[in-house]
C-alpha positions in Angstrom: 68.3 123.0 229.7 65.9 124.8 227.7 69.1 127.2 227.4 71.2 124.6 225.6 68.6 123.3 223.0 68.0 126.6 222.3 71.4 127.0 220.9 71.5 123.5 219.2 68.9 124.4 217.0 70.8 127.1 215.3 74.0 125.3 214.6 71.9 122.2 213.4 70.5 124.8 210.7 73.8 126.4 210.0 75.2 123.3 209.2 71.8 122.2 206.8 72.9 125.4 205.0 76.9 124.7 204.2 75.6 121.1 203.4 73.3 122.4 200.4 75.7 125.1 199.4 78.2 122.3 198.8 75.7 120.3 196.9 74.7 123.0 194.8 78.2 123.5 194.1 79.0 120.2 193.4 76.0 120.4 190.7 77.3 123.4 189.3 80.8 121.5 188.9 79.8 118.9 187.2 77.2 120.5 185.0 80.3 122.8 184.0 82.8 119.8 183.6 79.6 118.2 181.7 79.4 121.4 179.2 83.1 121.4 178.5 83.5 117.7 177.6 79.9 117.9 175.6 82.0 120.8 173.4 85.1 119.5 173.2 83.6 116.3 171.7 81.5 118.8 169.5 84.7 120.1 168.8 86.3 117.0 167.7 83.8 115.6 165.4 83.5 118.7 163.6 87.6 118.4 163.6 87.5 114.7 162.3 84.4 115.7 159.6 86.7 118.6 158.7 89.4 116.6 158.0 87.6 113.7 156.5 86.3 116.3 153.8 90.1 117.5 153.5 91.2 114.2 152.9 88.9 113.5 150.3 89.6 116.7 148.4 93.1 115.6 148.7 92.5 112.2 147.6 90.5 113.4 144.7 93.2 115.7 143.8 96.1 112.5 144.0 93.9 110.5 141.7 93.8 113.5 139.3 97.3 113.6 139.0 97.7 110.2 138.1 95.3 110.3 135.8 97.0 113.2 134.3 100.5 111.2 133.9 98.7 108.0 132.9 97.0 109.4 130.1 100.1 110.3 128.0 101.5 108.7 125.3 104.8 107.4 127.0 104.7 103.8 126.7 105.2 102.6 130.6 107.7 99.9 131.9 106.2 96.8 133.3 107.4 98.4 137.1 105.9 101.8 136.6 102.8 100.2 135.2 102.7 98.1 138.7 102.9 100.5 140.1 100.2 102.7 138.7 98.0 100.2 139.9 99.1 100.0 143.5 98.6 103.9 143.6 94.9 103.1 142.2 94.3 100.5 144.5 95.7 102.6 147.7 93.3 105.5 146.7 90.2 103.5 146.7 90.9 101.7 150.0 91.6 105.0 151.3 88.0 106.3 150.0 86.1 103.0 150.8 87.5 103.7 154.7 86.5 107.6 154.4 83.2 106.5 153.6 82.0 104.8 156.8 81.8 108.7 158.2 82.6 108.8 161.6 86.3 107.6 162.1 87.7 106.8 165.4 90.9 109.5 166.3 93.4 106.3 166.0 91.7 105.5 162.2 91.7 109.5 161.4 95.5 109.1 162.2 96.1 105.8 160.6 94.4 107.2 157.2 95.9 110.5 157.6 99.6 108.9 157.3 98.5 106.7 154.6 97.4 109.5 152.8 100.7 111.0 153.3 102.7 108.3 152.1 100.2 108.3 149.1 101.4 111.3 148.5 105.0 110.8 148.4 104.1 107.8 146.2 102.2 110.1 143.6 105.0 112.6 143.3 107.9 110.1 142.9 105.9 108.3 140.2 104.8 111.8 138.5 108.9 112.3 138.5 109.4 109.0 137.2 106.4 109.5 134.0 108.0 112.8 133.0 111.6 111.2 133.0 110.2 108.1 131.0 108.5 111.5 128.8 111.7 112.9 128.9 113.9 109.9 127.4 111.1 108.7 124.8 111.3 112.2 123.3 115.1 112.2 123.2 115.2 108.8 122.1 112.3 109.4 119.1 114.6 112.5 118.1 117.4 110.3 117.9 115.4 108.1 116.0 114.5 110.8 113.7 117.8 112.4 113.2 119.0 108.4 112.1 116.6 108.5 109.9 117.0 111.8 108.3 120.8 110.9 108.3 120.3 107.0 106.6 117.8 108.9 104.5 120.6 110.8 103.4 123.6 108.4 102.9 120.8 106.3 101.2 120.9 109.4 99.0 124.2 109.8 98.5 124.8 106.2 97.8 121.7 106.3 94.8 123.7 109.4 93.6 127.6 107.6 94.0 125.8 104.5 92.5 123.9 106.0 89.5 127.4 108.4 88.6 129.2 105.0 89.1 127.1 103.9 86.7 127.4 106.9 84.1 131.1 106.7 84.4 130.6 103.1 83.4 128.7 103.5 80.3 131.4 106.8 79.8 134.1 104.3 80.5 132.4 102.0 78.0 132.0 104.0 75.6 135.6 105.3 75.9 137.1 101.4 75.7 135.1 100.9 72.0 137.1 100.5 69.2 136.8 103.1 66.6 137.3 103.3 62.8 140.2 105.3 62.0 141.0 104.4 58.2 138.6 102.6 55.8 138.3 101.2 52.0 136.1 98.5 50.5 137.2 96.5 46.9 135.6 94.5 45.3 136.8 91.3 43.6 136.4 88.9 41.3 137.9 85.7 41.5 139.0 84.0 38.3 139.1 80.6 37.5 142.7 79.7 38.8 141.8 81.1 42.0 143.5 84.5 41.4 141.6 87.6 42.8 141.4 90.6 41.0 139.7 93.8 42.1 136.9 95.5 39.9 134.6 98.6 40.1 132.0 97.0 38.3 129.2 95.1 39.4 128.5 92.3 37.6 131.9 90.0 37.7 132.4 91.0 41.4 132.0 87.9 43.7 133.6 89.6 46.6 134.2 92.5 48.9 137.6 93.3 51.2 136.8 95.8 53.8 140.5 97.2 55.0 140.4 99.3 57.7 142.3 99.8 60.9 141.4 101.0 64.7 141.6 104.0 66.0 144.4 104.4 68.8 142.6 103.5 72.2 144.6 102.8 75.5 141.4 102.3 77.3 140.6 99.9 75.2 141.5 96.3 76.2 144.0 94.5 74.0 142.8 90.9 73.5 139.8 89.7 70.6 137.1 91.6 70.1 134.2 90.6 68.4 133.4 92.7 65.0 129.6 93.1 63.7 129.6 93.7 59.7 126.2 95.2 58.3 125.9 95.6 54.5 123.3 97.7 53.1 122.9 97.6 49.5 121.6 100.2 47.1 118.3 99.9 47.4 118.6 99.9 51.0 117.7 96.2 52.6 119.8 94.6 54.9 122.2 91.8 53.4 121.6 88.5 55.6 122.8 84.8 55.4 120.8 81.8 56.4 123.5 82.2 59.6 123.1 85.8 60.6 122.3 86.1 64.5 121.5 89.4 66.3 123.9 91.7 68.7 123.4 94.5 70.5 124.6 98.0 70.0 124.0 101.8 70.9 121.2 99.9 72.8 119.6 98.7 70.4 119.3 94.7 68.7 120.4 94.6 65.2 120.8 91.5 62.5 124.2 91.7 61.4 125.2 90.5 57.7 128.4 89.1 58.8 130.8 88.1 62.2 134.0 88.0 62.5 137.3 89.0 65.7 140.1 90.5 65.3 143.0 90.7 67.7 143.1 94.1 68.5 146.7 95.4 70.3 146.7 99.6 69.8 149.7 99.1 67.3 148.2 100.6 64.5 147.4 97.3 62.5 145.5 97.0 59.4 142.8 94.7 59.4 141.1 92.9 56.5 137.5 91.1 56.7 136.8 89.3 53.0 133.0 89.2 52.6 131.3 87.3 49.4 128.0 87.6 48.4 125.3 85.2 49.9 123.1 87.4 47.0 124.6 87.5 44.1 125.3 89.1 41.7 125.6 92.4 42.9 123.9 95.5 42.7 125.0 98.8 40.0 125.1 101.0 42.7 126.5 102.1 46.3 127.0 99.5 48.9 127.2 101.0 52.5 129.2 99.2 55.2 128.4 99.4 58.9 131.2 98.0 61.4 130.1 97.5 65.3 132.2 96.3 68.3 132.1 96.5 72.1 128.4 97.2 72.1 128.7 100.8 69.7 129.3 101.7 66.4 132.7 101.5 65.0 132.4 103.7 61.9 131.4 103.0 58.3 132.0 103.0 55.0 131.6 101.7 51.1 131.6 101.5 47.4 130.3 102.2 44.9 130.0 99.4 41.6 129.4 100.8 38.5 
């Protein structure tokens, strides 16, 4: 009996022994297992706070950039401009959710995307600024070379216009009837009517300026109006209480006397008879001024004794 109990005892003691190894074990394990999930959750919030910072650097950098393209001069369509303001708006929900701090692994991930689409988003619209960049400076050096080209033709058109207008006034000039022979006699008239010429002053009542035109095929063959100016000797226009004004070598003159004649480049002599509003006449040298188609014709005179 006392054998038996006697060997008992040990085993009971053998088995107290495994029993405490296995707890102490066990304790081990799980302070182990305890360590390892303690670091890997150190692990991952120095991860997600890592990546929170890269994400706002990132973010930072994406609101640069649009910044950047905004601020040019390009004048933006109505979409691009919508959609500047989406991009805006995406970035500061984006920051106002990396602000809370700690994110959950699922939000890290969520945000993470978004900012990757954002991305995408920022260099599409970037491509589509510098195209819009691209096209307003083509189109403003269109705009410049249609100016520089009307500025031209607007040029040449003044310079066509104003020789247009020389060769006009040459033209003008060119159509004039000229003098090409001249006299002037003076006349008296007797009683019966009959005219008889006379050099000398004092029975003249009249004067016949003969002339005829020079030959002109530019000039138009129809009436033309003829201006008569008589100066006499002491210098002073002749008038009547009927003279007008006209205009020639661009200037307005009084004219002494008006008359037309029919002018047809044949070589015709013509005949104006002029009497004396002022009589009687002057000893001396009366000058005679013809004018038609706005110049001077020619002139000429006589002289009464």
């Amino acid at each position: 009996m006392e054998n038996q109990s006697g060997q008992q005892q040990p085993k009971k003691n053998s088995n107290v022994i495994y029993f405490l190894i296995v707890v102490v074990l066990a304790l081990l394990g799980t302070d182990v297992y305890l360590y390892l999930q303690k670091n890997n959750s150190d692990k991952k919030i120095v991860y997600q706070h890592d990546e929170q910072t890269r994400l706002q650097t990132e973010l930072d950098s994406l609101e640069s950039q649009v910044e950047q393209v905004t601020a040019g001069k390009a004048k933006m369509t109505a979409a691009l401009t919508a959609k500047n303001d989406s991009l805006k708006s995406t970035i500061k929900v984006l920051r106002a959710k990396l602000a809370k701090g700690k994110l959950t692994a699922q939000e890290l991930a969520k945000v993470q995307e978004d900012v990757k689409q954002l991305r995408y988003f920022v260099t599409k619209y970037t491509a589509d600024i510098d195209e819009l960049k691209k096209q307003n400076t083509s189109l403003t050096t269109e705009r410049d070379t249609l100016k520089t080209n009307l500025a031209t033709v607007a040029k040449k058109v003044d310079t066509l216009s104003k020789q247009n207008e020389d060769l006009g006034a040459k033209v003008k000039v060119a159509q004039a009837l000229k003098l090409a022979t001249s006299d002037v006699v003076a006349y008296k008239i007797k009683g019966s009517g009959k005219e008889v010429d006379v050099t000398r002053a004092n029975p003249a009542k009249k004067l016949k300026i003969n002339f005829t035109v020079a030959s002109n095929t530019l000039a138009t063959k129809a009436m033309h109006d003829i201006y008569v100016r008589v100066i006499d000797p002491t210098g002073n226009l002749i008038t009547a209480p009927d003279s007008g004004t006209f205009s020639a070598d661009g200037q307005d003159l009084q004219y002494t006397y008006k008359t037309s004649i029919d002018f047809k480049d044949d070589g015709t002599q013509y005949t104006i008879d002029w009497i004396n509003p002022t009589l009687p006449f002057q000893k001396g040298t009366y000058t005679i001024m013809l004018y038609a188609d706005g110049g001077t014709m020619g002139k000429t005179g006589v002289t009464l004794k």
